[in-house]
Each structure stands twice: as C-alpha cells, then as structure tokens.
C-alpha atoms as one frame of an Amber mdcrd trajectory, in Angstrom:
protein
  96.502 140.569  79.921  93.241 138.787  79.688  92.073 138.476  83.030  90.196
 134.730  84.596  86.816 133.956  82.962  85.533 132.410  86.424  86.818 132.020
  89.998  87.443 128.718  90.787  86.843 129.375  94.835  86.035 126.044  96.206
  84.105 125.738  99.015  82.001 122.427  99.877  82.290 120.228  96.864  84.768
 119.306  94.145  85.744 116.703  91.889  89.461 115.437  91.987  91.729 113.610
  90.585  93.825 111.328  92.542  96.995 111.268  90.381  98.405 108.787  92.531
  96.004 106.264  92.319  94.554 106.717  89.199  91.262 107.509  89.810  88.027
 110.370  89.176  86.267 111.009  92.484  84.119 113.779  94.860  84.648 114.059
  97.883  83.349 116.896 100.750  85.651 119.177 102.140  83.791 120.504 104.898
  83.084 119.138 108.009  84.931 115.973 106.930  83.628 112.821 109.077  86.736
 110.759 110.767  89.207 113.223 111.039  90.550 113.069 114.406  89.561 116.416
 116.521  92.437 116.546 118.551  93.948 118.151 115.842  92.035 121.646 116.678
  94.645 121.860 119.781  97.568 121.657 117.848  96.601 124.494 115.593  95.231
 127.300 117.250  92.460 129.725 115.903  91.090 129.181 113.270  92.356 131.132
 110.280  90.926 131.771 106.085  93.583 129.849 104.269  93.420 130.190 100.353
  95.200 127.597  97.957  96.447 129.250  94.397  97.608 127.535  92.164  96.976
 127.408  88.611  94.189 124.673  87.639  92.399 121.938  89.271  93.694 119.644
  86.043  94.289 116.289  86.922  97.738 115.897  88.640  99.490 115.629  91.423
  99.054 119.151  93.087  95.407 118.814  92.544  95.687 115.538  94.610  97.767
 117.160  97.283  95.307 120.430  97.340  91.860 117.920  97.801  94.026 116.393
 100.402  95.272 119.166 102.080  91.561 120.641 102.394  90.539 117.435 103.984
  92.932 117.543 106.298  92.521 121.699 107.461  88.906 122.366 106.718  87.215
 120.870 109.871  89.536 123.878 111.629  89.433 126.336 109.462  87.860 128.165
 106.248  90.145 126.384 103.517  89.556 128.215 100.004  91.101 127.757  96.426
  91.712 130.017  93.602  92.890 127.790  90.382  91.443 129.478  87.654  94.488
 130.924  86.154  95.742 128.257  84.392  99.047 128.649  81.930 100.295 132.354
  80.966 104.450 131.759  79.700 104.072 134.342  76.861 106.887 136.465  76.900
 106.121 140.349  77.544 107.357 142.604  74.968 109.584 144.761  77.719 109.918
 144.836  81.586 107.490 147.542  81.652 104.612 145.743  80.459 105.326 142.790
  82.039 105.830 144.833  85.194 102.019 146.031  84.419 100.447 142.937  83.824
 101.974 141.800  87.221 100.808 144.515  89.285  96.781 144.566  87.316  97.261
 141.024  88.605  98.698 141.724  91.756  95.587 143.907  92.565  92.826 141.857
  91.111  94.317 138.901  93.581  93.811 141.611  96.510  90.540 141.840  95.623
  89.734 138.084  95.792  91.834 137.697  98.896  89.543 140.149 101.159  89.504
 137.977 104.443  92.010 135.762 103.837  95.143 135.353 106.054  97.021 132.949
 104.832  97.870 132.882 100.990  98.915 129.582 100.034 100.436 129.185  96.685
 101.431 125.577  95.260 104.431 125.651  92.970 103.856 128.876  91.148 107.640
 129.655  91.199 107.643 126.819  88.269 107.564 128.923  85.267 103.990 128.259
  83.767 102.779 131.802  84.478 105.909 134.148  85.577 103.264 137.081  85.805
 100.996 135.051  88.729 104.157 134.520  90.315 106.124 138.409  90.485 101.851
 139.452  91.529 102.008 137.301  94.347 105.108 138.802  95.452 104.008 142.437
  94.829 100.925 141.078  97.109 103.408 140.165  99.405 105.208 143.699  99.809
 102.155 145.157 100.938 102.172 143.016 104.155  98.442 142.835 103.759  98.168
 139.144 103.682 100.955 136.582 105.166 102.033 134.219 102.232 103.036 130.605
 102.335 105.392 129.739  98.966 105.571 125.578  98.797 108.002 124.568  95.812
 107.120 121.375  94.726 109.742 121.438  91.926 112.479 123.980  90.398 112.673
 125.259  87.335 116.150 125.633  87.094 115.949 121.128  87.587 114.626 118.888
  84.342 112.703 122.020  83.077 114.097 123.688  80.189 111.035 124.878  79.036
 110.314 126.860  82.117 113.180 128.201  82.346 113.359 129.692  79.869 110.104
 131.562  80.518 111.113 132.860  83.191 114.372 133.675  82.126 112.910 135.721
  78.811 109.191 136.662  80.935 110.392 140.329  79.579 111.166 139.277  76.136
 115.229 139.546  76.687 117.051 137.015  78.918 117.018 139.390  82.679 117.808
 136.799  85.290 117.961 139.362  87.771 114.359 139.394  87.932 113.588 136.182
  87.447 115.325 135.177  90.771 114.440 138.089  92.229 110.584 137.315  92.177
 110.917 133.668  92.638 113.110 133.350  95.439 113.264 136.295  98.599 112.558
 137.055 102.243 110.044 139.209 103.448 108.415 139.216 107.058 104.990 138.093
 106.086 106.465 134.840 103.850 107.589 131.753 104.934 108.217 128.906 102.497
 107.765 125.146 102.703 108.845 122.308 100.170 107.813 118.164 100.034 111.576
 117.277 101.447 114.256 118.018 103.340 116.847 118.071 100.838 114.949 120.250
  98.386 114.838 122.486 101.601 118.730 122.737 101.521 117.935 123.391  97.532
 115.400 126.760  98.252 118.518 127.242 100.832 120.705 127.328  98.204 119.153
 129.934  96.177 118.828 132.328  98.568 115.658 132.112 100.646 116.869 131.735
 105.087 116.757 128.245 106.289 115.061 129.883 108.903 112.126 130.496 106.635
 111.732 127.124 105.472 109.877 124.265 106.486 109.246 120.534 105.159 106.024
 120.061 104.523 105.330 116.845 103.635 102.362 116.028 101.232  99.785 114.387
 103.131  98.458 111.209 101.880  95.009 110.240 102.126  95.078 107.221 104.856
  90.937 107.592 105.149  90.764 106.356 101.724  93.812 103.569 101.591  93.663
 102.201 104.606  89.612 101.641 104.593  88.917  97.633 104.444  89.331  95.863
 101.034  86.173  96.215  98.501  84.358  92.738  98.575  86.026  89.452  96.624
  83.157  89.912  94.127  84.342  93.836  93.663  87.579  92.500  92.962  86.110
  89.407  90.573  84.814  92.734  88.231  87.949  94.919  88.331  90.051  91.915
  87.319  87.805  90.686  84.384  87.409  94.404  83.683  91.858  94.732  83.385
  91.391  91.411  81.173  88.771  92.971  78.811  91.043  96.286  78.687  94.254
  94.199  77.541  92.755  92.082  75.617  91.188  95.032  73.306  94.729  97.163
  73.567  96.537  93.814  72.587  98.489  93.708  75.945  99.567  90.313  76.812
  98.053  89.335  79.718  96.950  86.406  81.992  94.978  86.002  85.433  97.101
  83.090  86.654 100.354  85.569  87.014 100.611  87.781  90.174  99.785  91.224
  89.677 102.766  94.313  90.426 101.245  97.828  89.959 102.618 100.430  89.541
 100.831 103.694  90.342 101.772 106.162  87.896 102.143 107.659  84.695 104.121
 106.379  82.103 106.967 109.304  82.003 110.297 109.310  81.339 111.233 110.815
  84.606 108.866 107.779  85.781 111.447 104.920  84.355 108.981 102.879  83.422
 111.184 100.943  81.157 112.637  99.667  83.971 109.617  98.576  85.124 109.015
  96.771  82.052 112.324  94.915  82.495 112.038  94.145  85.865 108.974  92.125
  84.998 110.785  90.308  82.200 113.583  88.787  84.387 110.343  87.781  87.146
 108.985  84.637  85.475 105.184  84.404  86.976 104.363  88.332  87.302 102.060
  90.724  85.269 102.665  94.679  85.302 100.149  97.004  85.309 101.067 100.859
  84.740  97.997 102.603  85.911  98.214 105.817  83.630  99.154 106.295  80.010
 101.630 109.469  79.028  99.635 112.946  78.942 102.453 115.483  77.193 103.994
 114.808  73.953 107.496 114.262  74.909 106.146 111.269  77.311 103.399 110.326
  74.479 106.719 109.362  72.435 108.597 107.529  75.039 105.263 105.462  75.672
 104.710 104.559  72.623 108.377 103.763  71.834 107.809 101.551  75.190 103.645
 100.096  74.314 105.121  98.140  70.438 108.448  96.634  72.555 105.733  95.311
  75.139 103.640  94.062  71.438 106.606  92.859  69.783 107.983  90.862  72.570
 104.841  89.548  74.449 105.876  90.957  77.769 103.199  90.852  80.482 102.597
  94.560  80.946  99.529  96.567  80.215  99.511 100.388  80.467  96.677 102.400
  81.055  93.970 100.377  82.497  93.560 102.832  85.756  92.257 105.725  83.625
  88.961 103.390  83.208  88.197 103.421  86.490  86.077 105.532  89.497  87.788
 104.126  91.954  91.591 102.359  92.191  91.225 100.803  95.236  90.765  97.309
  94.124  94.101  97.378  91.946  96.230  98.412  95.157  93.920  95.117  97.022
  94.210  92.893  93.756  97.960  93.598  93.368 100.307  90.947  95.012 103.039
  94.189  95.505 103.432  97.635  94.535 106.293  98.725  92.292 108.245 101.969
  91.493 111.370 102.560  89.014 111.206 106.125  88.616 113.886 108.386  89.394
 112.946 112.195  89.870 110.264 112.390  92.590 109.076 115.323  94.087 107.508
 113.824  97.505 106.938 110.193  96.633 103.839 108.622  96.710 104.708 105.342
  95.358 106.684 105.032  98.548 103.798 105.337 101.350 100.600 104.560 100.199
 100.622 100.919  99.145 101.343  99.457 103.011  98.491 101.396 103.986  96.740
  98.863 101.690  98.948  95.972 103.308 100.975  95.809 100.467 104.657  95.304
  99.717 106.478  98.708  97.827 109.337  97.172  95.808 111.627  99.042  93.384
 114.193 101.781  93.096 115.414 104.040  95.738 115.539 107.768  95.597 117.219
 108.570  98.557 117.164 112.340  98.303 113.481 111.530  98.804 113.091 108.210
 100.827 115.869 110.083 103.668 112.832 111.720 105.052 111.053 108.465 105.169
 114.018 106.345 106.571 114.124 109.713 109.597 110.735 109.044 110.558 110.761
 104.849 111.123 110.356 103.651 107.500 112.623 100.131 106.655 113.519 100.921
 102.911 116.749  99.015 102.940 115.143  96.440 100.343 114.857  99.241  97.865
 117.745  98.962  95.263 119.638 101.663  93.883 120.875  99.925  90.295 118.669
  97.306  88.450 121.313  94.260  88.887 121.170  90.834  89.053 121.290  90.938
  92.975 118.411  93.681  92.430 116.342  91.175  91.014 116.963  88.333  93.258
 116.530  90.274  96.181 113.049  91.375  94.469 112.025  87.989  93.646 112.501
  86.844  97.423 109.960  89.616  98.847 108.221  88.758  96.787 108.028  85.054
  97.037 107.415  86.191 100.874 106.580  89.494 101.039 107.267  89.727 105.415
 104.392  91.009 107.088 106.507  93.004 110.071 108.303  95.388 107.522 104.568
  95.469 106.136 103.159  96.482 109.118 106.243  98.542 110.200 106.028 101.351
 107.681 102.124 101.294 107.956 102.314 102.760 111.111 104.862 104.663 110.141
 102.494 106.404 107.280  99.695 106.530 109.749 101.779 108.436 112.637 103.811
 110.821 110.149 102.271 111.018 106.841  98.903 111.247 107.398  95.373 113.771
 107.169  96.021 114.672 110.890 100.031 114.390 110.664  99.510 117.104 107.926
  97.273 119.356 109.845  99.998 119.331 112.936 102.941 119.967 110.591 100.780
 123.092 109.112 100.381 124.428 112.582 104.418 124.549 113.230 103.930 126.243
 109.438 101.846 128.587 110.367 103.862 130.049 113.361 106.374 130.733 111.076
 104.788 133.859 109.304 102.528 136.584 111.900  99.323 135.192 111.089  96.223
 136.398 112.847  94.040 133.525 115.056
C-alpha cells in the first residue's frame, strides 16, 4: 500500500472551499477574532482534536471542517490529517487487506502522538475501506478516544461504494464490511448531521446511547456580516451578465434574481429548479456551480441545451468565477432549493442570515431538526404543483420580513460557530476524553 506523499496537518492557515456558497477563500484558524468567549465555559479543558478525512478537495466536508476549526480552535489545538485521499482498490484476500489496514493503522498512531480526540468525517463511505477498518484497529487499542460523524451511508444512493466495501477483500464478505464500519467500543462515540440519520446509524447497529446530532455549523461571521457596497454589487451583476452572455444563457437585469446555491446534481433536482422559473414570469435563476462527476456532467448538460433551446432564464455556473459569493446571496431577491437527498442542508439556513427568503422543496427528514429548534418552514412544498407555484409566487411578490427575521435568529441561536462549539462539548462527554 503506497503510503501519503505529505501530511496535510493544518495548523494556522488554509485555503477552503465554501461548497455552499460557491466560493475560493483563506481564512485563519487560530485565535479567530469575534468568536464569542463564553464558549470556553461550556467546554471544559482544552483538548488536541484531529480532523481525518480524506482530502481538503473542494466540497462540502471541507466546508464543514474550515468551519468546524473556526468554531473549536480559540479553545483548543484543532488539527487535520487529509492527505489520504481515494484508496477503493479491492485487496487480493482478507489477509492482505487485513495488512494494509493495520501498516495503516500504525502509521496513523504515529501521527496521532498527542492527540485525544480523533475525529474522522465520513470515512465509513466507501472511498478508502482500508483508512476506515485502521481507524478502528486504532480504536481497539484505547489509546486515543475516536469520534465517527457519518455524513452519508453507503448502503443509501451509493452503489459504487458499496460495492467497495462489500468486495474491499476481493470476494463479496459483508461480515467485515459492517463489522468495521459500524460497532461500539468504550473510547468511540459517533455523531451524524440529523436526527433521523441518527435513528439510521441506530439501525445498523451502533447504541443510541452512543450517538449524537451534530449539526454542521454554518458560518454566521461570514453571512450575516453587512451587505458589500451598491457599487460591489453594480460589478458582480455586470460580471453574471458578461458570464451568460459568453455561455449563451439567456439572461436579463430587469428580472429578479433566485439563486440557488449549489451544484447542478441529480440528487440536487435542479430541473426542478429550472421549471419552477418557467411557470414565474419576471424571475432569472442562477445555479451557482456546474456538475463535477461524470454521471452529473451528463444530467447538466442534458439540462444546459433545454435551457438553449427554449430561452429559459437560467444560467449555471457563474459562482465558480468568483472569490467571494456574498454579493449573489445580497443581489438575489430569494434563495431557492429543489433538491431532494440532503445530508444537513445548507440551502435551508444560510440565506436569512443574509435577510433573504429560502423558497423551494421540503425534505423533512432534514428540515424536522430545523422545524424542533424554532424554524417556520411551512411555506416549503413537498410536490411541484400548481398550488406550489402560487404559493411561491406570493412570497415572493412579498417575501414577509417576520418569518425572515424569525428563522435568522433561529440560525444564529442553534446553528451557529458558537452553537457548534457547545453541541461539541455535550460530544465530547460522551467518550473518556482527557481535559
């Protein structure tokens, strides 16, 4: 097994990207001005925390890592290890793959001298079954307490990772599989984005007990920060006419602006997006980020020559262009989301803390934890109907400030840099972690 080229240990500076927003930026992660230091109360001593997970690629784990470190650094050493990238070759028995694991296994125990808390983010996914049975052999030793967060199941929309880990010994042994991705040792606790994917981890065996929801935490420093100047937001919007006008997007100023903060997936629904748009005369989509793996590549092209073909007012892409995103959310009149498979739901929280209106589908596996803690989301529609629309078009006719304001506070109190650093506290008294 060919073993990292460089240790990606991160510890004052990195660049991110915010998946959510659509945009390439550095921030510091120590000593971060602004966050609140009544936090330090609520967590105890301070403990070495190390994130793992496998690359610092754009995406949305990177984005909830950079937050994460903002939000635990000023009270403790926050570290990450993401140089291990993708590793879903099949061994060529159990005994070699059993090898590789435990080389791994021992080469992480090197890197992990000091450390108390091993964080790993979705490594239970499938991309590298060896990273995840080492982390569990690492875990048997009781030398380090481990925090597993599933962001998303293989066994759920993933075929391809499945059947990694299904074959990681080249022969189908799902015995193993399960056995290294889901248990319950003394020095692991586990934590996923919602509540009902806690009943999921539940489900396959791990003790409720065990489990908390940890939510991601959402970067209210950045959204809610006063809107850039009217002539910042004079050069983005010439800028998004520019970038249509060379991609052949049909476009025009005079509409109202809907974004939508995402990639163009097919677990996104961005068609649905599209044809939302259509049936609201006056309105121009923009879908911040074009489709990054093949399968999506297809379904955005597919969508990109309808859009051509029928002059609909939708441009894809545009975000990718720039540093910052924080003039779209302020030029938008309303943010929008179709998809249907979300993990924690982004699209849901951070366009109030811009002031703005989040219209679209429900998820309600995801938006229960939302509706729990205060959020309104009864305007959210579960079907793209006729009533869907109309309902739609009022808001947005008159998008009504107090449900604005409402689930602002909401995100502040619950969802933000210092909610996140309380929640990890309750976390960490979970597992027997040393302060």
């Amino acid at each position: 097994m060919k073993s990292p080229s460089r240790a990606a240990v991160l510890d004052c500076k990195i660049s991110f990207w915010c998946a959510n927003a659509a945009t390439f930026f550095v921030h510091e992660t120590q000593n971060v001005p602004g966050t609140p230091s009544d936090v330090s109360g609520d967590i105890g001593g301070c403990v070495t925390i190390a994130f793992v997970h496998y690359h610092l690629r754009p995406g949305g784990v990177t984005t909830v890592i950079r937050n994460a470190q903002r939000a635990l650094s000023p009270h403790h050493d926050v570290r990450v290890l993401a140089d291990f990238g993708y590793h879903d070759v099949p061994a060529r028995s159990r005994r070699e793959f059993a090898g590789d694991a435990r080389a791994l296994a021992q080469e992480l125990a090197g890197r992990l001298r000091g450390v108390d808390v091993l964080h790993t983010h979705n490594i239970g996914l499938g991309k590298h079954p060896r990273l995840t049975y080492a982390v569990k052999l690492l875990a048997e030793r009781g030398t380090v307490c481990v925090v597993n967060q599933v962001h998303d199941f293989p066994e759920e929309h993933r075929p391809a990772q499945l059947h990694a880990l299904r074959y990681c010994t080249g022969r189908r042994d799902d015995v193993l599989w399960k056995n290294f991705c889901y248990y319950d040792l003394p020095n692991v606790a586990w934590a996923t984005l919602t509540t009902r994917d806690a009943e999921r981890l539940a489900d396959r065996g791990v003790p409720s007990k065990k489990i908390g929801v940890l939510p991601n935490p959402v970067d209210d420093e950045y959204f809610a920060q006063p809107a850039p100047s009217a002539t910042a937001l004079r050069e983005v919007a010439k800028r998004l006419a520019a970038f249509a006008v060379r991609r052949g997007f049909p476009y025009s100023s005079r509409r109202r602006l809907l974004l939508a903060p995402m990639k163009v997936m097919i677990r996104k629904n961005n068609a649905e997006a599209v044809e939302l748009v259509r049936r609201l005369p006056g309105y121009q989509l923009l879908i911040s980020l074009d489709a990054s793996s093949a399968r999506d590549r297809a379904y955005s092209t597919r969508l990109k020559r309808m859009v051509r073909r029928a002059r609909l007012p939708v441009v894809v892409g545009f975000g990718q262009e720039l540093e910052d995103p924080l003039p779209l959310f302020h030029l938008a009149h309303a943010i929008v989301t179709t998809s249907q498979v979300e993990g924690f739901g982004y699209t849901f929280v951070e366009g109030w803390l811009c002031g703005k209106l989040v219209v679209g589908r429900d998820i309600p596996e995801v938006t229960r934890d939302f509706v729990a803690a205060g959020m309104d989301l009864r305007h959210l529609y579960r079907e793209l109907d006729a009533d869907a629309v109309g309902r739609v078009k009022r808001l947005l006719a008159r998008p009504p400030r107090a449900l604005i304001e409402r689930n602002r506070a909401v995100v502040l109190g619950k969802y933000s840099l210092r909610a996140y650093a309380r929640r990890y506290a309750a976390l960490l008294r979970r597992v027997p972690v040393r302060a």
